[in-house]
Steps between C-alpha positions, in 0.01 A plus 500: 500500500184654525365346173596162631318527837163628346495155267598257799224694659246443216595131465435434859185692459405262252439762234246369205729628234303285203173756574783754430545416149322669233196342345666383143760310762222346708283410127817262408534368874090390460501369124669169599179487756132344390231766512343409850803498611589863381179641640544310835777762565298763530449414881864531525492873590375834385748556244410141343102549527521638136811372332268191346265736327761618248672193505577423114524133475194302572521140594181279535583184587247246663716256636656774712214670565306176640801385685489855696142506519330192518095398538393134538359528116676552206213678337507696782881566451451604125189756619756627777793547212257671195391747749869565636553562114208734510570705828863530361436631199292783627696558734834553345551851372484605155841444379664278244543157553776339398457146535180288553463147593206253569589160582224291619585133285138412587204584378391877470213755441528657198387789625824549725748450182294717297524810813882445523549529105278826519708642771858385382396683160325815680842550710730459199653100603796437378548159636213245510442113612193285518531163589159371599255237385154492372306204394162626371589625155838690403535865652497771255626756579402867444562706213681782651797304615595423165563873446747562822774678377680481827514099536884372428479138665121330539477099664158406372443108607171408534423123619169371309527754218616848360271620216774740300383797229628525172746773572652559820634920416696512819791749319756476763506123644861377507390136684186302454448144690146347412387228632098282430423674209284345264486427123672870392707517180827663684471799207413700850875550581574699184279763609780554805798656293719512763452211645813276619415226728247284450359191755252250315344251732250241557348633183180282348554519117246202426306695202812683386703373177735773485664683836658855407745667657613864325767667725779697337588594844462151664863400652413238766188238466368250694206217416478297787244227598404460120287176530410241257131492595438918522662487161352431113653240325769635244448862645814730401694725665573821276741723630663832361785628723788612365659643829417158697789421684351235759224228533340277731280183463347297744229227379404169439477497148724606259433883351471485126597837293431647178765689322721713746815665497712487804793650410548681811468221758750498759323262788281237451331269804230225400403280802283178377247396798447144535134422433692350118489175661149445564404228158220699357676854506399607124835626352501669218738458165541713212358415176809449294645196776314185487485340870315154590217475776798273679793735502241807575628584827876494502526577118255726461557712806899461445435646147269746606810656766739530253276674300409749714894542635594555152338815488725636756815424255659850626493466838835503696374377859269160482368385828276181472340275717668164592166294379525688150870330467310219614259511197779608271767216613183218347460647146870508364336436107356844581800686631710345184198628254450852654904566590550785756468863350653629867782687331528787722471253805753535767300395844310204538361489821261212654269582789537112754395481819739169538838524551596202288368535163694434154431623170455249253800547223267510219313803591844663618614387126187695389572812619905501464488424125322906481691622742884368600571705843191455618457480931261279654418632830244281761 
């Protein structure tokens, strides 16, 4: 009875049971908050004054951070945030940090990416993103982050241009999303042995004949935004992966492979942007098919799809884009030449944002002569 009383007597006091909680509690409570927002609490109450300054997760975002504290300039704005970045960073006691984040999507000193990197490594990171831009020549970025044994999951997108090294040496990255870099090889990702994700986008291969990718780890991969004019004509797609189990494409221009074994692959989602309609889009056909300047763009790009999907002959989930049926369902000579090698096939699914939409019988025929109880999902 007692008990009871001394709670209804703390509820009406209006008890602040949150500063109660221990500091790991209060850590989790803040990580879902941007960084000026987790340092704003500090004028909460005494218990709060120093809860940021061993706060593991570190989130700079600008949008946030302008929105909360705004000058009539945005120069002024992106002064105001790299010294925030600064004064936290000081600031914050020595102790690990667990996750680090800059977003800024706008242009950015070098000199703030390059202090972040030298911290995140310093206090042992084990989660990193950098999503930024900068349009006077591609960041590089230093040498000692490529040796961070800590780092399991690094975002690296860099609008205007990431300048990559040879090897990358990070031992213990699990997920990798890169994003602007220029002209690289992809023989970087077999120096990450254990890596298993992997995020390709908005990638400018225009010198490159030959794109690697070494992974015996690799079991999900994404190349998204792969554009026809960031892209060498005829450039390849190598890919070594025996434990792949899904993959993602997103472009506007079909992704041509050399050799590859896919033996593995479960999922498979290609989504064909729309640009293929524009008259001067420069497909590209393979040397052993003959195609005529006036059936270019629907025979050439049609043949070019089904030579790419081929590749993925093992896969048991196929999601596709509505306009890729589109571009199938007007080269049937193609479909009948190059028959379905789907065999494993039992999902068909076909991302539509219209209710009614058919698919033609031909390419239905296409895919049921492989594969006999297949589903087709919209």
């Amino acid at each position: 009875m007692e008990s009871r009383t001394r709670k209804r007597s703390s509820l009406n006091n209006n008890e602040d049971r949150i500063s109660t909680l221990p500091n790991v509690l209060l850590h989790h409570i803040l990580s879902f908050l941007d960084a000026v927002q987790v340092v704003q609490t500090c004028v909460l109450s005494k218990r709060w004054m120093n809860v940021w300054k061993s706060h593991p997760y570190l989130d700079f975002n600008f949008e946030t951070f302008s929105s909360l504290i705004t000058s009539y300039y945005y120069d002024d704005d992106m002064n105001n945030f790299t010294d925030f970045i600064s004064h936290v960073l000081v600031r914050r006691n020595n102790v690990k940090a667990f996750k680090l984040s800059l977003d800024t999507r706008r242009d950015c000193q070098y000199s703030v990416v390059e202090s972040l990197i030298y911290y995140a490594v310093k206090h042992h990171v084990e989660e990193m993103s950098i999503n930024t831009a900068h349009w006077d020549v591609p960041i590089v970025l230093p040498r000692c982050f490529f040796d961070c044994e800590s780092l399991r999951s690094l975002k690296l997108k860099v609008d205007g241009g990431l300048a990559l090294p040879k090897s990358l040496g990070l031992q213990s990255l699990k997920t990798l999303h890169l994003g602007g870099a220029q002209n690289f090889d992809g023989k970087i990702f077999s120096s990450c042995p254990n890596l298993e994700n992997l995020t390709i986008e908005d990638i400018c291969l225009n010198v490159v004949e030959n794109f690697n990718i070494h992974a015996l780890s690799l079991k999900s991969l994404e190349i998204l935004n792969w554009r026809y004019n960031r892209i060498k004509q005829g450039c390849k797609v190598m890919l070594v992966a025996p434990k792949l189990t899904s993959f993602k494409f997103d472009g506007n221009t079909p992704l041509f492979w050399s050799e590859v074994n896919l033996t593995s692959l479960d999922d498979v989602n290609v989504v064909l942007q729309r640009y293929y309609h524009n008259h001067y889009y420069p497909f590209y056909v393979v040397e052993d098919e003959y195609i005529s300047e006036e059936e270019e763009t629907e025979q050439g790009l049609g043949l070019n799809l089904i030579k790419m999907l081929h590749q993925f002959c093992s896969a048991k989930s196929l999601t596709l884009s509505m306009n890729i049926i589109e571009v199938l369902s007007k080269v049937p000579a193609a479909l009948n030449k190059h028959p379905s090698p789907f065999s494993n096939l039992k999902y068909l699914k076909l991302k539509t944002d219209h209710k009614d939409v058919t698919l033609p019988a031909h390419v239905l025929n296409y895919f049921l002569r492989s594969s006999s109880l297949l589903k087709v999902c919209f």
